[in-house]
C-alpha positions as CSV (number, residue, x, y, z in Angstrom):
1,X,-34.1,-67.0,4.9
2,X,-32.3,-63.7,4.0
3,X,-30.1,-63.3,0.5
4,X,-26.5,-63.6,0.5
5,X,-26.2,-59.7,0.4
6,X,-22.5,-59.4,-1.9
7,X,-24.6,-56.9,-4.5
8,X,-24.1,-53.0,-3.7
9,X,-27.9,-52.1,-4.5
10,X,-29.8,-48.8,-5.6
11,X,-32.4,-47.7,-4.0
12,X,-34.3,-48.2,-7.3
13,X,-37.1,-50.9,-8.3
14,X,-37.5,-51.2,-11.8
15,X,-40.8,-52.9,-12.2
16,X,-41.2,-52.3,-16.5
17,X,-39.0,-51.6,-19.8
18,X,-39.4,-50.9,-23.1
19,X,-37.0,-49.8,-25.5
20,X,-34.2,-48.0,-23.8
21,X,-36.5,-46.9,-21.0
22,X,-36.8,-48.2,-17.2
23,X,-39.9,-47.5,-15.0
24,X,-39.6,-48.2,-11.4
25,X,-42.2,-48.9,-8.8
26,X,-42.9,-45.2,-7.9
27,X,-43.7,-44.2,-11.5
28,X,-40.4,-42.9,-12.1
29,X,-38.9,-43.0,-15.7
30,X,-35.1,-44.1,-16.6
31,X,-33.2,-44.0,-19.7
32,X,-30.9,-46.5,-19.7
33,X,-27.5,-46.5,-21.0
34,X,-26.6,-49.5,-19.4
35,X,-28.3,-52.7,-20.2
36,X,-27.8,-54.6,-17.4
37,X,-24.2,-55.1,-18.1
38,X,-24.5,-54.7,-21.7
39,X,-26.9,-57.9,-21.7
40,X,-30.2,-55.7,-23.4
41,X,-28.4,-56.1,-27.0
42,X,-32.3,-55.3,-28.6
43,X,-34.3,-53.3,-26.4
44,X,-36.8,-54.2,-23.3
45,X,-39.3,-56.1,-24.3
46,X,-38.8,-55.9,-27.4
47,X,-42.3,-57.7,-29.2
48,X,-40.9,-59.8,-31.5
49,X,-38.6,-61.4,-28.7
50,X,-41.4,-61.5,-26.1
51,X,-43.3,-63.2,-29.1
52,X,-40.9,-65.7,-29.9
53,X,-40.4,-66.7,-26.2
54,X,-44.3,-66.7,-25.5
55,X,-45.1,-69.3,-28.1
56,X,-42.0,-71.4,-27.1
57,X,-43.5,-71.8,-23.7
58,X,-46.6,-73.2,-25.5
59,X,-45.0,-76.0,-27.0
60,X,-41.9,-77.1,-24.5
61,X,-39.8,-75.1,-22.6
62,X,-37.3,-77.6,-21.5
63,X,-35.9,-80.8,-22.1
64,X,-32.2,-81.7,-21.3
65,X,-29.3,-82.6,-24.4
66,X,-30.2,-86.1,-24.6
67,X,-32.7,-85.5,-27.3
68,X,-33.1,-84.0,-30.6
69,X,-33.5,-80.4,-30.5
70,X,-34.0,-78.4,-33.6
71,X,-33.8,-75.0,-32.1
72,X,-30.2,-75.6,-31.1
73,X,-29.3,-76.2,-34.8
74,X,-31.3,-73.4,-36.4
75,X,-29.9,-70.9,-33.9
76,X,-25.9,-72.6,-35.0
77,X,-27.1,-71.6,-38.9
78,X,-28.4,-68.4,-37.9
79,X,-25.4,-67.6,-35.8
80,X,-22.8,-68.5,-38.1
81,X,-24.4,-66.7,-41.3
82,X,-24.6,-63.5,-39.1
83,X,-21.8,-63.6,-37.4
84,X,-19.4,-64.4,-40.3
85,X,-18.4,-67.9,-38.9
86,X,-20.6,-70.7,-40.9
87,X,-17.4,-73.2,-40.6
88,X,-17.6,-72.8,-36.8
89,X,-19.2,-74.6,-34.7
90,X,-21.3,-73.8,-31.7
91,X,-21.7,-75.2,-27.8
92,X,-24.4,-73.6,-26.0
93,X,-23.9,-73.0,-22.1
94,X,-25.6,-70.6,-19.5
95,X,-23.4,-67.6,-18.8
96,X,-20.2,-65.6,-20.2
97,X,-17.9,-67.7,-17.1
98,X,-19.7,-71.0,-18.1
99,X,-18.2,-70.3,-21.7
100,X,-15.0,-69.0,-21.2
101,X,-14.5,-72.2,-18.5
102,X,-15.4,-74.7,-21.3
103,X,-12.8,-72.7,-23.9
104,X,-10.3,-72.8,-21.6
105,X,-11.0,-76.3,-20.9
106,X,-11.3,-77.0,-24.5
107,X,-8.2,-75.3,-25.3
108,X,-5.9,-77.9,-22.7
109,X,-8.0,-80.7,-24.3
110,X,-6.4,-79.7,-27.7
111,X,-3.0,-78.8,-26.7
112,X,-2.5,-81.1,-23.7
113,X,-1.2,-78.0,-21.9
114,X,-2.3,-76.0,-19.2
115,X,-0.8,-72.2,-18.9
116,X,-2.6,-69.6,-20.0
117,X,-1.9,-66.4,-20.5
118,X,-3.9,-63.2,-19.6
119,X,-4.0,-59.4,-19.8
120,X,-3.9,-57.1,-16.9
121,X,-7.6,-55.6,-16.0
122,X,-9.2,-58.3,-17.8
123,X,-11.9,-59.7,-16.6
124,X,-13.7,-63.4,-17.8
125,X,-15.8,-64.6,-15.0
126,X,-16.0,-66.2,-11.6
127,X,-16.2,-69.8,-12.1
128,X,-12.3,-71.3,-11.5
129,X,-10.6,-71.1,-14.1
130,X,-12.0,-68.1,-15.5
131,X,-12.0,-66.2,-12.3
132,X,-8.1,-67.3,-12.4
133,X,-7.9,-65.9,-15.5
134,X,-9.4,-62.2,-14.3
135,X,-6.7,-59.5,-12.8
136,X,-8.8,-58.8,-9.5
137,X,-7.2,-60.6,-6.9
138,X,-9.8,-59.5,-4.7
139,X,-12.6,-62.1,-6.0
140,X,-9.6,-65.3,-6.5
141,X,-10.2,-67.5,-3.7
142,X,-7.1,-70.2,-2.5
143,X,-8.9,-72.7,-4.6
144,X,-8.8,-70.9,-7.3
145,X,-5.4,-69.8,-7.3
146,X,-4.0,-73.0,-8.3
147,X,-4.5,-72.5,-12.0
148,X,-1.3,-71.7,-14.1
149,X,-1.8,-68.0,-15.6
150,X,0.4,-65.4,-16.4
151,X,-1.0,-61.7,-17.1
152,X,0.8,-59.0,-19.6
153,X,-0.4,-55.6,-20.3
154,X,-2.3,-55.3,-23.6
155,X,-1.0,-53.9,-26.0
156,X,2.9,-54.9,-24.7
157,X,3.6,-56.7,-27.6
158,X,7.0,-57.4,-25.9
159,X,5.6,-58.5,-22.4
160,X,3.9,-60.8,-24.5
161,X,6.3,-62.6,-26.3
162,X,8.7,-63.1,-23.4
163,X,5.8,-64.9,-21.5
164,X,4.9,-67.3,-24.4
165,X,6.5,-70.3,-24.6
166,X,5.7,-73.9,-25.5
167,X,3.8,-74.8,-22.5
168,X,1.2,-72.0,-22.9
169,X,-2.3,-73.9,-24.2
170,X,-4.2,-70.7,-24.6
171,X,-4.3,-66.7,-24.9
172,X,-7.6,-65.5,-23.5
173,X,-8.0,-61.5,-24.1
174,X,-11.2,-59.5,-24.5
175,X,-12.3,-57.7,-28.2
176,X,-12.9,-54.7,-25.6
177,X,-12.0,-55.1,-21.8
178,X,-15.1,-53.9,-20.0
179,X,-15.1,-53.8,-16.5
180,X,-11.7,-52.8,-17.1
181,X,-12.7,-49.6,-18.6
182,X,-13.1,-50.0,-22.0
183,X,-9.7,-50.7,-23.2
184,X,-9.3,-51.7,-26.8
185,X,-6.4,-53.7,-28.1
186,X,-4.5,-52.4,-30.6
187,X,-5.4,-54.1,-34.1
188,X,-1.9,-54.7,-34.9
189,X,-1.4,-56.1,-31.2
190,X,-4.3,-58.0,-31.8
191,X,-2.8,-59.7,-35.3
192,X,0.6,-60.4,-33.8
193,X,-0.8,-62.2,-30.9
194,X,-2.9,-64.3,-33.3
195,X,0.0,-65.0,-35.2
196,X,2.2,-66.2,-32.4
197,X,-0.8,-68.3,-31.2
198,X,0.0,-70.1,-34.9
199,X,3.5,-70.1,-34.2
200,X,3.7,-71.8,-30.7
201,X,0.6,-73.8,-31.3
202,X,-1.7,-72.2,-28.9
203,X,-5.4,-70.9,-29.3
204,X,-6.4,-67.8,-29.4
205,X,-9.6,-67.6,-27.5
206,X,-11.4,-64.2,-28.0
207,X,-14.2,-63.5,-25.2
208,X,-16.7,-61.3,-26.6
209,X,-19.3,-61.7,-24.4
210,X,-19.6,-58.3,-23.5
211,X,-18.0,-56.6,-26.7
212,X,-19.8,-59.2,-29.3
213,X,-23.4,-59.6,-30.5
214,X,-23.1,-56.3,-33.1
215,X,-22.4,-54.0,-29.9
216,X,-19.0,-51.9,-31.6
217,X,-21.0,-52.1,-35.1
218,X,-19.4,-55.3,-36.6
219,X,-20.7,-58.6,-35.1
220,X,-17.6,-58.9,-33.2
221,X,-14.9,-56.5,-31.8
222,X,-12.5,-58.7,-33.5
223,X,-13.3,-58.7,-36.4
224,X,-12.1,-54.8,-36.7
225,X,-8.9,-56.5,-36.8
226,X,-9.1,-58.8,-39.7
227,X,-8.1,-61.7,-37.1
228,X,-9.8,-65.4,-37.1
229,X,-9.5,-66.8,-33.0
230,X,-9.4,-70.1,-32.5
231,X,-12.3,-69.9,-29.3
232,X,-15.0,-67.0,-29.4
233,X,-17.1,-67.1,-26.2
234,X,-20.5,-65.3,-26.3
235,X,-23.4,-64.5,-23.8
236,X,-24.9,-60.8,-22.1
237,X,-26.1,-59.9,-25.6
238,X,-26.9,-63.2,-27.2
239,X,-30.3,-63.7,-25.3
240,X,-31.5,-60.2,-24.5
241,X,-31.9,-61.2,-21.0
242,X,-32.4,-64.8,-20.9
243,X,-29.3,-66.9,-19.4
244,X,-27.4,-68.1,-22.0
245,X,-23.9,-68.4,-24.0
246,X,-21.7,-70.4,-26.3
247,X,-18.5,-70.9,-27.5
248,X,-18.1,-70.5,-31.4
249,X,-15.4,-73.5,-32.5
250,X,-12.9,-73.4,-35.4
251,X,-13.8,-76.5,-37.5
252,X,-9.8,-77.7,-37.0
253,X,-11.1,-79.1,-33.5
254,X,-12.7,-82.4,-33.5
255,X,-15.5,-82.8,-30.5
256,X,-15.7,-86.4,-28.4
257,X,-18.8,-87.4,-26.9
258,X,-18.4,-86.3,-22.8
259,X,-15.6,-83.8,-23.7
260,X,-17.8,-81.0,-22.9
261,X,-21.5,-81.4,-20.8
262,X,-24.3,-79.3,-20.1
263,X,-27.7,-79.6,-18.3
264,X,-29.7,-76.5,-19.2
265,X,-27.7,-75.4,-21.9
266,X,-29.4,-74.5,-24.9
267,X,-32.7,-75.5,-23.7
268,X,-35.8,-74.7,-25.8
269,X,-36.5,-71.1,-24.4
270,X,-33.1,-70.6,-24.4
271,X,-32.6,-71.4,-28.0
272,X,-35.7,-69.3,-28.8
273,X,-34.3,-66.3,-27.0
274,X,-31.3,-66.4,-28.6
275,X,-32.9,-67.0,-32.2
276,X,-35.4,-63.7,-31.7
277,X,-32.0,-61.4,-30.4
278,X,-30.6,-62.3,-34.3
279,X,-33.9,-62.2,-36.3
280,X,-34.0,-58.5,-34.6
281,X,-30.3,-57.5,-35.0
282,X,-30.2,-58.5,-38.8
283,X,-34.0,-57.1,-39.7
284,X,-33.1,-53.7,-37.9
285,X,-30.1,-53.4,-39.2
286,X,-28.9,-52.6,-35.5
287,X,-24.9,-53.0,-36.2
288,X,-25.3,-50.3,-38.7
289,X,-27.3,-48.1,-36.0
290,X,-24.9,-48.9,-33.3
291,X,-22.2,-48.0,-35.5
292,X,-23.7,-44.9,-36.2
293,X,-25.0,-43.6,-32.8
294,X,-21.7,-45.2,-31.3
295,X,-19.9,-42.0,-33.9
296,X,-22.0,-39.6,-32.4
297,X,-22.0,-40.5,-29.0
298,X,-18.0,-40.5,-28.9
299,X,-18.0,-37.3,-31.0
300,X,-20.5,-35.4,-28.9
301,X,-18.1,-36.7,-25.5
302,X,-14.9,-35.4,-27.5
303,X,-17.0,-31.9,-27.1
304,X,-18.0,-32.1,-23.4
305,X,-15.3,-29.3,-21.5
306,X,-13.7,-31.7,-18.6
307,X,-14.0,-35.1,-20.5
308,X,-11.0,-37.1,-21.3
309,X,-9.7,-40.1,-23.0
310,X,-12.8,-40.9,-24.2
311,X,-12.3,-45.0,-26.2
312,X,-14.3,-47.5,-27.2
313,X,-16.2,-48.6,-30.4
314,X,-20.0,-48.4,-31.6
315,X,-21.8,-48.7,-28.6
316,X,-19.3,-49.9,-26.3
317,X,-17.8,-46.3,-24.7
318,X,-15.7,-45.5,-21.9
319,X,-14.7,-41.8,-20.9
320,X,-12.9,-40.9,-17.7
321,X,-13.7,-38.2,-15.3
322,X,-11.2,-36.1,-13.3
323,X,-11.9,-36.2,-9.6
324,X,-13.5,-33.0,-9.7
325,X,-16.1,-34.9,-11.9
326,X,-16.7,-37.7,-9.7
327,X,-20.3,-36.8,-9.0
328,X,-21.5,-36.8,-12.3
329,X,-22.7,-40.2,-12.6
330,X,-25.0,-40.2,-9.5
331,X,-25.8,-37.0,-10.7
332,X,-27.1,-38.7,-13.6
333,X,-29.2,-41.0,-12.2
334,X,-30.6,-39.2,-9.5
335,X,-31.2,-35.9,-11.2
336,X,-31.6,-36.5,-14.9
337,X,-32.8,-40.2,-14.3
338,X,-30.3,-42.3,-16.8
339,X,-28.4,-45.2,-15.9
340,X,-25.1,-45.6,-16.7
341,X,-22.3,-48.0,-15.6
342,X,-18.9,-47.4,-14.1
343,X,-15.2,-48.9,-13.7
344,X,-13.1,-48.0,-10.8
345,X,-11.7,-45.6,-10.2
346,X,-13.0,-43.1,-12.6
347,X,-14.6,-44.4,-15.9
348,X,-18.2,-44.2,-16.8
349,X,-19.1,-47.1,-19.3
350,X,-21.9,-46.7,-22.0
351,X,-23.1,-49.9,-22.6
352,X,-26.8,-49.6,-24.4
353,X,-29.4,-51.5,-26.6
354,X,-28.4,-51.1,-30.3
355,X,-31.0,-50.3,-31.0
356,X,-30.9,-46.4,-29.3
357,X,-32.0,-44.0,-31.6
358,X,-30.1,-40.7,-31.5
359,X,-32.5,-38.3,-29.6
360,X,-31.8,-41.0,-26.9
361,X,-28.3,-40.1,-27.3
362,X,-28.5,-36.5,-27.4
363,X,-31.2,-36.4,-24.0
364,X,-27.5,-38.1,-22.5
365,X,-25.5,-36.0,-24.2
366,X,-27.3,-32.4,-22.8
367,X,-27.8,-34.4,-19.4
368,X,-24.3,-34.5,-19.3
369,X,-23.2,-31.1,-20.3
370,X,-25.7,-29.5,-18.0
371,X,-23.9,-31.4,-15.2
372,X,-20.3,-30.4,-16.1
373,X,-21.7,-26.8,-17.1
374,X,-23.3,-26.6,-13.8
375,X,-20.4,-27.4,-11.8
376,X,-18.3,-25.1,-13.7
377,X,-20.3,-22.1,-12.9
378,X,-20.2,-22.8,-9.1
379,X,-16.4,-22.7,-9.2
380,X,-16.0,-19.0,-10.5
């Protein structure tokens, strides 16, 4: 049997990590500014998590949500208190589409309607109704165009309001947009849609799974905003590298047994996983690092000749390159050895662990001006 080959692949085998570093299976050493899609929130292999997960697999690794399980309600405590949300309530799933499918289901439980609206270059998944809900018509299959969304461009405050109305159950919008390109929306954007949510008696659902977990310095990019959402789905960062995600609940919506189901979700690893990713964040202070490297980062960019429009927060950072540029990021993996991400057409995404420390930042930051400086010099 082959793979069902849909992945573009480097010709790189990573085969070890620690920290912010890669090795692959020549010997060759990586920095990476990527995370696997922002996913490493604390660091490869990071010893209390590898810890945490090792004695888990001593005692049980799985058993499904009929029975009691402990972990799940100690991770719900830990979660809320760190996050800000103790009121909230929690439902554990597998992935970042798993979660933003059971919000949007949750949200047309609640309202008893089913448009949604979206923003253009958002993206939220690919299971139905959250691939439905992502502005790339090239991965919406006929089945799944059958769901009722609308998109707006963010930060069109009124594109917006003409496309709400009272049959709209839910607005779905990023804290960041990531594979978008790392488009933030507008705090007073941000306020006025969560306002009109109240208004028309919508929810508000605010998917940071890629801009949550302490990644732009506060636990969530919403929070920047002074907002409360109604739905926050989680995942990438939450487990470090082990498949899982959740949806964070306002305590105004009442569960029923069967409403929302679950095999492996929140399993005992899982659980564990998730628990050591917070026990890390909050003991190495890593919102107030990513906060701070995040500054320097963006500030060091700002400097780079040839840069522009660099956005973003803490350690979620987009810049774009002109098409002169365009090289620069296989430059940077091939020459310099750092990984980095992209968004078409021309946006190179800095997505690392918190827990970078700044030398990390500045070997990027002269890897990067050595590219642009070299190129300059071979056009005089």
């Amino acid at each position: 049997m082959k793979l069902f080959d849909v992945y573009p692949l480097l010709e790189i085998t990573p085969v070890r990590a620690e920290g912010s570093w890669l090795w692959d299976d020549r010997g060759i050493k990586y920095l990476d500014l990527y995370g696997g899609h922002a996913v490493i929130s604390i660091g490869h292999s990071h010893p209390h998590y590898i810890k945490r997960l090792e004695d888990q697999l001593h005692n049980i690794g799985f058993y499904s949500n009929s029975v009691q399980n402990p972990l799940q309600r100690q991770l719900a405590e830990k979660l809320g208190s760190l996050s800000g949300y103790p009121d909230y309530q929690l439902f554990l799933c597998n992935s970042g589409a798993e979660a933003n499918e059971n919000a949007l289901k949750l949200a047309s439980f609640v309202t008893g309607r089913k448009k949604i609206i979206a923003f253009r270059k958002a993206f939220h998944g690919r299971t139905s109704g959250a691939v439905a809900a992502t502005d790339n018509p090239k991965i919406v299959s006929e089945f799944n165009k059958g769901h009722d969304v609308v998109f707006v461009p963010l930060n069109d405050e009124g594109a917006f309001l003409r496309a709400l109305d009272g049959s709209v159950a839910a607005v779905i919008i990023e804290g960041i947009q990531g594979v978008g390109g790392i488009h933030v929306p507008d705090s007073s954007f941000l306020q006025m849609v969560s306002a009109q949510c109240r208004a028309n008696n919508a929810l508000l659902i605010l998917d940071e799974i890629q801009s949550g977990y302490g990644r732009t310095g506060k636990f969530f990019a919403h929070q920047h905003s002074g907002i409360k959402p109604d739905l926050i789905t989680v995942a990438k960062g939450m487990g470090n590298g082990f498949p899982v995600g959740g949806v964070l609940i306002h305590p105004g919506i009442n569960p029923k047994s069967g409403m929302l189901g679950t095999t492996f979700g929140g399993n005992h690893l899982a659980c564990a996983a998730s628990l050591a990713v917070l026990e890390v964040i909050e003991n190495e202070n890593l919102m107030a690092n990513a906060n701070r490297v995040g500054s320097y980062l963006m500030t060091g960019l700002k400097s780079v000749r040839g840069i522009d429009a660099v956005r973003g927060m803490g350690l979620m950072i987009g810049f774009d390159l002109p098409e002169e540029l365009q090289f620069v990021r296989t430059t940077l993996l091939n020459t310099h050895r750092i990984f980095t991400g992209e968004a078409k057409p021309n946006t190179i995404r800095l997505l690392p662990s918190l827990a970078i420390t700044m030398q990390e930042a500045e070997l990027f930051l002269e890897a990067l001006r050595t590219c642009v400086a070299n190129f300059m010099v071979t056009q005089k």
